[in-house]
Structures are given as C-alpha cells and as structure tokens.
N, CA and C atoms as a LAMMPS dump frame, in Angstrom:
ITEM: TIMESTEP
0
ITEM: NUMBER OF ATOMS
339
ITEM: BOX BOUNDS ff ff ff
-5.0000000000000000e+02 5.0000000000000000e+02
-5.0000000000000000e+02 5.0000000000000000e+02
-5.0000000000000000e+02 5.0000000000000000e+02
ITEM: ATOMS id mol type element x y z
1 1 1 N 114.124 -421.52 -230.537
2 1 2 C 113.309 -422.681 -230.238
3 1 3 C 111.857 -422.282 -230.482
4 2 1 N 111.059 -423.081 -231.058
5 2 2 C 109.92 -423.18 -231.718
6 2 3 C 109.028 -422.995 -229.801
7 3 1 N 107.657 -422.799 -230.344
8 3 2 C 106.719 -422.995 -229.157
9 3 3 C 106.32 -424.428 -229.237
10 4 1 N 106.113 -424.801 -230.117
11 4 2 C 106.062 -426.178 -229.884
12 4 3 C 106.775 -427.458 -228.728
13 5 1 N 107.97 -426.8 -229.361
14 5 2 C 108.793 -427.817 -228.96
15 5 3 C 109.135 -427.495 -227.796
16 6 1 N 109.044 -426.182 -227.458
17 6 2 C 109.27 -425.722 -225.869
18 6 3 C 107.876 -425.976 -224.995
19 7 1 N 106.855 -426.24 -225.329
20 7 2 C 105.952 -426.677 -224.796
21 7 3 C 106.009 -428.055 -224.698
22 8 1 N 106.357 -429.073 -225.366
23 8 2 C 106.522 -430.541 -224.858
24 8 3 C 107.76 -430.841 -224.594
25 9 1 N 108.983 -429.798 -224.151
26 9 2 C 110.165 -430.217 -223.105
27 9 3 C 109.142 -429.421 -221.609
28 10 1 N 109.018 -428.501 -221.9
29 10 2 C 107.981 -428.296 -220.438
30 10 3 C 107.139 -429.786 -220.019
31 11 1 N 106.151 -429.992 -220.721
32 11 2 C 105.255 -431.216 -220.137
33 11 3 C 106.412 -432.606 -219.856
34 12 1 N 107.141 -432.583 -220.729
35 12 2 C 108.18 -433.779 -220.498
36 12 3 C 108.72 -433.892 -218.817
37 13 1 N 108.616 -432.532 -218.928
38 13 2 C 109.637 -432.001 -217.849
39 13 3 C 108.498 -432.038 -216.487
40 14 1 N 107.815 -431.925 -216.47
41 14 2 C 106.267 -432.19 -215.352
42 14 3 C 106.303 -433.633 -215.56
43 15 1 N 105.892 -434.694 -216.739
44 15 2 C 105.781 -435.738 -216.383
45 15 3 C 106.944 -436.071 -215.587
46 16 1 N 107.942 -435.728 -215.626
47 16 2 C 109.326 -436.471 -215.291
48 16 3 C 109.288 -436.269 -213.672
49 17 1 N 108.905 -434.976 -213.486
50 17 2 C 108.487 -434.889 -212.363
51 17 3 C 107.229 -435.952 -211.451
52 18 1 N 106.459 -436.021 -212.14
53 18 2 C 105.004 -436.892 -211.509
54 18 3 C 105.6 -438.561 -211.691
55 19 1 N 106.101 -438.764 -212.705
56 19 2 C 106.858 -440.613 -212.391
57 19 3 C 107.799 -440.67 -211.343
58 20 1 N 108.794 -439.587 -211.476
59 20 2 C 109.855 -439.923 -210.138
60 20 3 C 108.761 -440.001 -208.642
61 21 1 N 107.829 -438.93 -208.814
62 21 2 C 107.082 -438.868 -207.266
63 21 3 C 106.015 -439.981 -207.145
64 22 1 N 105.696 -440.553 -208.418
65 22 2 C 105.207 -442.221 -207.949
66 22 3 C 106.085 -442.91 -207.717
67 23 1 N 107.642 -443.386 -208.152
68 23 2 C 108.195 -444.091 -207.809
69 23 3 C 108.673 -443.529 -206.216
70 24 1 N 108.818 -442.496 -205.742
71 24 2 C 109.245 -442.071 -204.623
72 24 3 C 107.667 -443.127 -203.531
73 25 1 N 106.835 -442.728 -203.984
74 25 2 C 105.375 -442.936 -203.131
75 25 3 C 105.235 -444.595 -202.877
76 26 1 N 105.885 -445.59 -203.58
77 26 2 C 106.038 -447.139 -203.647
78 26 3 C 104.436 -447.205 -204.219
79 27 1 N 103.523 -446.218 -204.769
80 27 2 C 102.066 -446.657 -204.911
81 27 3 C 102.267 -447.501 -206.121
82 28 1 N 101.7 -448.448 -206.844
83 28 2 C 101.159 -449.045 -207.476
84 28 3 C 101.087 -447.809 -208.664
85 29 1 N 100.881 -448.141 -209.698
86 29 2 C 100.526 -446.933 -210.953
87 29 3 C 99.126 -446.722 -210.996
88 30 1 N 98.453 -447.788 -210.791
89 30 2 C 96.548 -448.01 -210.847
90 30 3 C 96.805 -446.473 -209.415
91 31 1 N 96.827 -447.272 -208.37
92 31 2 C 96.881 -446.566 -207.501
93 31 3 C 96.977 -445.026 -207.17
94 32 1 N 97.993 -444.577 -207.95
95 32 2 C 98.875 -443.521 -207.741
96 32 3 C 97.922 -442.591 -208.968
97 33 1 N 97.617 -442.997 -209.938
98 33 2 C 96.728 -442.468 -210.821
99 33 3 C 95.421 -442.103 -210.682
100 34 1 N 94.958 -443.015 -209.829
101 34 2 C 93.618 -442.739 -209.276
102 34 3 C 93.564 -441.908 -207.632
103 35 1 N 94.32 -442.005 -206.774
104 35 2 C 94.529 -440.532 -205.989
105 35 3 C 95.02 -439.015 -206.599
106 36 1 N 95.339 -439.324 -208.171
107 36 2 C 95.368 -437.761 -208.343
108 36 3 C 94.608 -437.443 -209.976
109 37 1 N 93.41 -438.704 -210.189
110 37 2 C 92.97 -438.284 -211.158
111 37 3 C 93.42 -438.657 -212.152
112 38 1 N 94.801 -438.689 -212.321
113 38 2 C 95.083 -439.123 -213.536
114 38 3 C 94.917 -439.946 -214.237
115 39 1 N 94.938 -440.203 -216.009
116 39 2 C 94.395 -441.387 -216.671
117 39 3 C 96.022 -442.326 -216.643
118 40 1 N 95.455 -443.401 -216.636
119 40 2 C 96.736 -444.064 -216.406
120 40 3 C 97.468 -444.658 -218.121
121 41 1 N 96.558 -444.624 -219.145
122 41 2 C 97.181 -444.072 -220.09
123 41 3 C 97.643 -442.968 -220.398
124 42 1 N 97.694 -441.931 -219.99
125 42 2 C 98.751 -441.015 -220.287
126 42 3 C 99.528 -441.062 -218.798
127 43 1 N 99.62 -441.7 -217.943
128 43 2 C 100.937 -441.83 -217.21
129 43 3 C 101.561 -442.635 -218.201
130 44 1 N 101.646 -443.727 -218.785
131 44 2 C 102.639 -445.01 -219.725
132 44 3 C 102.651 -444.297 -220.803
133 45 1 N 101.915 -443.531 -221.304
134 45 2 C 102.277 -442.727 -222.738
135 45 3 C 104.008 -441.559 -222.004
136 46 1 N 103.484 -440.714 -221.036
137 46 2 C 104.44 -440.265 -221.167
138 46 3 C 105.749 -440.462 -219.839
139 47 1 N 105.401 -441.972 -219.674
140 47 2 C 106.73 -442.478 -219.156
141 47 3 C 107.364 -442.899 -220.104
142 48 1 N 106.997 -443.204 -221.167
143 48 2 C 107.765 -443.633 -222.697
144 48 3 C 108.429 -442.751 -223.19
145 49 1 N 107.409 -441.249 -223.488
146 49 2 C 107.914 -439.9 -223.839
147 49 3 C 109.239 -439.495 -223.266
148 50 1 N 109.722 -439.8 -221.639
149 50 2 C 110.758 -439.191 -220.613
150 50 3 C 111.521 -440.151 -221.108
151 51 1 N 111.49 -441.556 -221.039
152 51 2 C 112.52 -442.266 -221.396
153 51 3 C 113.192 -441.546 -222.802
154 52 1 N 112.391 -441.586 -223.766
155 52 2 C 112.997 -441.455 -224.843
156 52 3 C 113.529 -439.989 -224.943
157 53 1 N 113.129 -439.094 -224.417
158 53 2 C 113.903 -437.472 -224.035
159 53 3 C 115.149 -437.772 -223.3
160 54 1 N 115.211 -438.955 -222.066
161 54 2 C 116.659 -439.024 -221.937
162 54 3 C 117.69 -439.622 -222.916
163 55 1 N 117.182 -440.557 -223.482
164 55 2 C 117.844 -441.075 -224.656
165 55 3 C 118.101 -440.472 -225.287
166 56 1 N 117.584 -439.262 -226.214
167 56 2 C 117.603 -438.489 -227.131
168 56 3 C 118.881 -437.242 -226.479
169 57 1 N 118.766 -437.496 -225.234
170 57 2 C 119.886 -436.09 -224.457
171 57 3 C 120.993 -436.915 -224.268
172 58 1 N 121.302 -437.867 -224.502
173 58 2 C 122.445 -438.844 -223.742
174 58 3 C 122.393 -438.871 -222.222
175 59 1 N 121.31 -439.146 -221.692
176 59 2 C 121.457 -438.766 -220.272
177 59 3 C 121.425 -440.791 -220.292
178 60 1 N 121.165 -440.985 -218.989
179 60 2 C 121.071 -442.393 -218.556
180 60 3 C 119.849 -443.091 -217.879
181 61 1 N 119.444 -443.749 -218.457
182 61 2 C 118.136 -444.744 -218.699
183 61 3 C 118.152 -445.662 -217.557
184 62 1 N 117.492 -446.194 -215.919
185 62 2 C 117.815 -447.062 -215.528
186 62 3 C 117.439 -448.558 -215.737
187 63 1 N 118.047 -449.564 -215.868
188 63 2 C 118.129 -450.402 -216.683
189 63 3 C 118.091 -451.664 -214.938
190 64 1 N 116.681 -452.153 -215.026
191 64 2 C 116.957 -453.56 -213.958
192 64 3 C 116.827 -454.814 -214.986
193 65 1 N 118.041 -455.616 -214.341
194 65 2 C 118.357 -456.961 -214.769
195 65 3 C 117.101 -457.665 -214.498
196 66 1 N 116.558 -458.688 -215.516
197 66 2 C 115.689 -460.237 -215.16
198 66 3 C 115.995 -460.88 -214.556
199 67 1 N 116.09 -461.123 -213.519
200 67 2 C 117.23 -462.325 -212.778
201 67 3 C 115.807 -463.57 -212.663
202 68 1 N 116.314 -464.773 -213.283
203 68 2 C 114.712 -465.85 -213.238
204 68 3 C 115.742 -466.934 -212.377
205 69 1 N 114.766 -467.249 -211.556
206 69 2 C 114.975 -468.64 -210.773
207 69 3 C 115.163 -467.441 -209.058
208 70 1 N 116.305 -468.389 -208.326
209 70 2 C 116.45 -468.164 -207.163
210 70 3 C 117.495 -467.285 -207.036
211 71 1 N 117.343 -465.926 -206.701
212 71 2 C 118.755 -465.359 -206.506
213 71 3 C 119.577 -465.736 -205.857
214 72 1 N 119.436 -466.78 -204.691
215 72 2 C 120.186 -466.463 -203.828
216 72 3 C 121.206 -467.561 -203.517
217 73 1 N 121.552 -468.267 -204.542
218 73 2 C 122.473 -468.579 -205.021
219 73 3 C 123.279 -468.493 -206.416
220 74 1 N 124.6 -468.272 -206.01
221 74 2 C 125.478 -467.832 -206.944
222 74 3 C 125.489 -468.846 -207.951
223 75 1 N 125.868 -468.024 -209.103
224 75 2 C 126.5 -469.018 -210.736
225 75 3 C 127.62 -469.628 -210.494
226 76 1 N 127.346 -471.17 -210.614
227 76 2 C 128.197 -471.96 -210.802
228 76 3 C 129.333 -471.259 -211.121
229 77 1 N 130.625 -471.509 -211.027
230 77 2 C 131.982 -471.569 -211.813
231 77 3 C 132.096 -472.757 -212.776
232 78 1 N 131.593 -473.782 -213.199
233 78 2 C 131.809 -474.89 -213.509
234 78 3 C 130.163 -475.5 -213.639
235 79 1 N 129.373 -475.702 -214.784
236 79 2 C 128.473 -476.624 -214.877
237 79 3 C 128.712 -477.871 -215.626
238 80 1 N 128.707 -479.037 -215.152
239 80 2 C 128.272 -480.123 -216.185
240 80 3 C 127.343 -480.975 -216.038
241 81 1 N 126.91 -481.21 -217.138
242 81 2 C 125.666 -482.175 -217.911
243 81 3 C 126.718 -483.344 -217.531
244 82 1 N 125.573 -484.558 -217.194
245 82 2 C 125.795 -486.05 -217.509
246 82 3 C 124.755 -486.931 -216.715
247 83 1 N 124.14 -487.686 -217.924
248 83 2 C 122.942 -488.142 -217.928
249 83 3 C 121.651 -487.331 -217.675
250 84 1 N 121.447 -486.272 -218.57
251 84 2 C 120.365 -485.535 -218.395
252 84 3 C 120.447 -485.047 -216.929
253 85 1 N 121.575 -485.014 -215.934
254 85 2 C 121.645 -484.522 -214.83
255 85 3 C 122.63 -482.994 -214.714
256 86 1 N 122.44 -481.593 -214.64
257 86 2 C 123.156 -480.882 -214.497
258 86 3 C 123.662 -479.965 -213.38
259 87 1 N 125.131 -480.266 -212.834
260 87 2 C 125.689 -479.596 -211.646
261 87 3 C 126.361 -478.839 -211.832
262 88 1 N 126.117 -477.8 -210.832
263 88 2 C 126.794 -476.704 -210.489
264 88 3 C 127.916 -476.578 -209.354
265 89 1 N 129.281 -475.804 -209.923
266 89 2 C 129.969 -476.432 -208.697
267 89 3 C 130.83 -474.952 -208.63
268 90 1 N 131.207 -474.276 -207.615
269 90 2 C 131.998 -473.208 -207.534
270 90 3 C 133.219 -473.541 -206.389
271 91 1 N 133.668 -472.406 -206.171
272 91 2 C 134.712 -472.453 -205.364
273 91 3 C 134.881 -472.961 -204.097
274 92 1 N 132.915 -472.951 -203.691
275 92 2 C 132.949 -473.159 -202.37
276 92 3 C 132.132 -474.592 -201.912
277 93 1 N 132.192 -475.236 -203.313
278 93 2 C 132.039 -476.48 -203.685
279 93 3 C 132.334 -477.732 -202.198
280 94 1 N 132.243 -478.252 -201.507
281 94 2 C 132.935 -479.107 -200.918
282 94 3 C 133.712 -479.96 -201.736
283 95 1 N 134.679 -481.153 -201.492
284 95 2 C 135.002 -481.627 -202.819
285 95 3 C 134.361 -483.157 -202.344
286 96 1 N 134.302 -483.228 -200.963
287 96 2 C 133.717 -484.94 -200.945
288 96 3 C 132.014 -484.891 -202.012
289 97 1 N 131.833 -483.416 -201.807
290 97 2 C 130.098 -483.644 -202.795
291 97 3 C 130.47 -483.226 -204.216
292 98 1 N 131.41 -482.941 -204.728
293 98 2 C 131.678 -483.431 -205.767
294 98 3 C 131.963 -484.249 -206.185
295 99 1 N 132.523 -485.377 -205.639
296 99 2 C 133.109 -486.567 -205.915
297 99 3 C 131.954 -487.522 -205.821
298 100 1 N 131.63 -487.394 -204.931
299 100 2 C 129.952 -487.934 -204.392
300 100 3 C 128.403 -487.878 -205.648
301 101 1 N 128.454 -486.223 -206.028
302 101 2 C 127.77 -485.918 -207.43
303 101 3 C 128.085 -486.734 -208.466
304 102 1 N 129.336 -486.535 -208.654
305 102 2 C 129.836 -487.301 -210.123
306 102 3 C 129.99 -488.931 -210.099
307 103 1 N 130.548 -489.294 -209.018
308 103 2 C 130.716 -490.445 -208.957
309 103 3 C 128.778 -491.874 -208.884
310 104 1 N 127.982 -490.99 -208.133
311 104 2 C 126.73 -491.269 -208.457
312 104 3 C 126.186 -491.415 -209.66
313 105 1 N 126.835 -490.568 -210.325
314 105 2 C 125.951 -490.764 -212.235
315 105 3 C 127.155 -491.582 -212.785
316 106 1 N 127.953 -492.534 -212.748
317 106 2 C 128.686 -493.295 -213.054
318 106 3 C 130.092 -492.684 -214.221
319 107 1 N 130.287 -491.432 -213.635
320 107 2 C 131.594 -490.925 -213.882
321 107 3 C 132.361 -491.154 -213.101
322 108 1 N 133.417 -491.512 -213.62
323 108 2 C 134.934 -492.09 -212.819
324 108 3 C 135.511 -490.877 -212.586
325 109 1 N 136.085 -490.42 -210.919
326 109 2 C 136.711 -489.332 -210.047
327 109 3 C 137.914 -489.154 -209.895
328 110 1 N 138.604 -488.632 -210.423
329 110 2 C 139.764 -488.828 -209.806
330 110 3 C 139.855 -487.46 -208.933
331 111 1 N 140.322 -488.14 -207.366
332 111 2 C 141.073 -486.386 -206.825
333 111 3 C 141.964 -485.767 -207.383
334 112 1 N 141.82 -484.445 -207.195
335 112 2 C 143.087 -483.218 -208.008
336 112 3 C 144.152 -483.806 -206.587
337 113 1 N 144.911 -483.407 -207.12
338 113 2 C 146.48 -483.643 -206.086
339 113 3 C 147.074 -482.182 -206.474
C-alpha cells in the first residue's frame, strides 16, 4: 500500500470518527463545527468522502425514508378517485363510513354479504 493512500484511509478513518461523534452530540453541524473549530466545509466534503469509502468496501450506507404528509396515519389498502374526491379505506375502515363516503359522491353501494 502506497503512502498516499494509507494516509487518506487514516483521515477517512478520523473523519468517520468526528461525524459519528456529531451525530452522537444531537448538535446541529453549524454548531458542532464551530465548538471545535472546524470548517464546516470540510465536515460535508468529508462526510461524502466516508460515505463513499463505505460504498467502495461494501459496508452499509444508512438510508432514511422521505415520508411527506402525516405519518401517522397508515396507507390506505384501497384508494378511490370519484369526482375529483379521493378515499382512503383500510381494514379498519368502518363500513357505515364507507357507504356513507361513497354513497355522498353519488356512487351506488351495495353491502358485501
């Protein structure tokens, strides 16, 4: 192994260290950069650098979902459109407010039997 290259798995290997201990600290990056000096472009330069060293090792990247709107209700089982109106209906659906939903936008109901 070259000196080179053993010198930027070393620094890789320090940054990797200094991002986990901001994320450990909950500080802000502005924050966390400016109690120890650091430029906060080269914190994002070489949080890019670590990502891509795990990538490059097959190691594992953590990956958070976008979730947009309200979490805190679940995905429909069942959406339908009618009249520019769209419902969501799952398992735990009542069925009189389904019947009630649909039957309001002038779709004809029939109960399941």
């Amino acid at each position: 192994m070259n000196t080179k290259l053993a010198t930027s798995r070393m620094r890789t290997g320090q940054w990797a260290d200094i991002i986990k201990d901001r994320k450990e600290s909950g500080l802000k990056v502005d924050d966390y950069c400016a109690q120890r000096g650091l430029s906060r472009n080269a914190y994002f330069y070489w949080l890019r650098k670590v990502k891509e060293s795990a990538l490059k090792q097959g190691g594992f990247v953590e990956v958070r979902q976008q979730v947009e709107g309200s979490s805190c209700y679940p995905s429909p089982k069942l959406t339908a459109s009618v009249n520019e109106v769209v419902l969501g209906i799952d398992e735990n659906t009542p069925m009189d407010l389904q019947m009630e939903s649909y039957s309001g936008h002038g779709v004809p109901v029939k109960p399941a039997l």
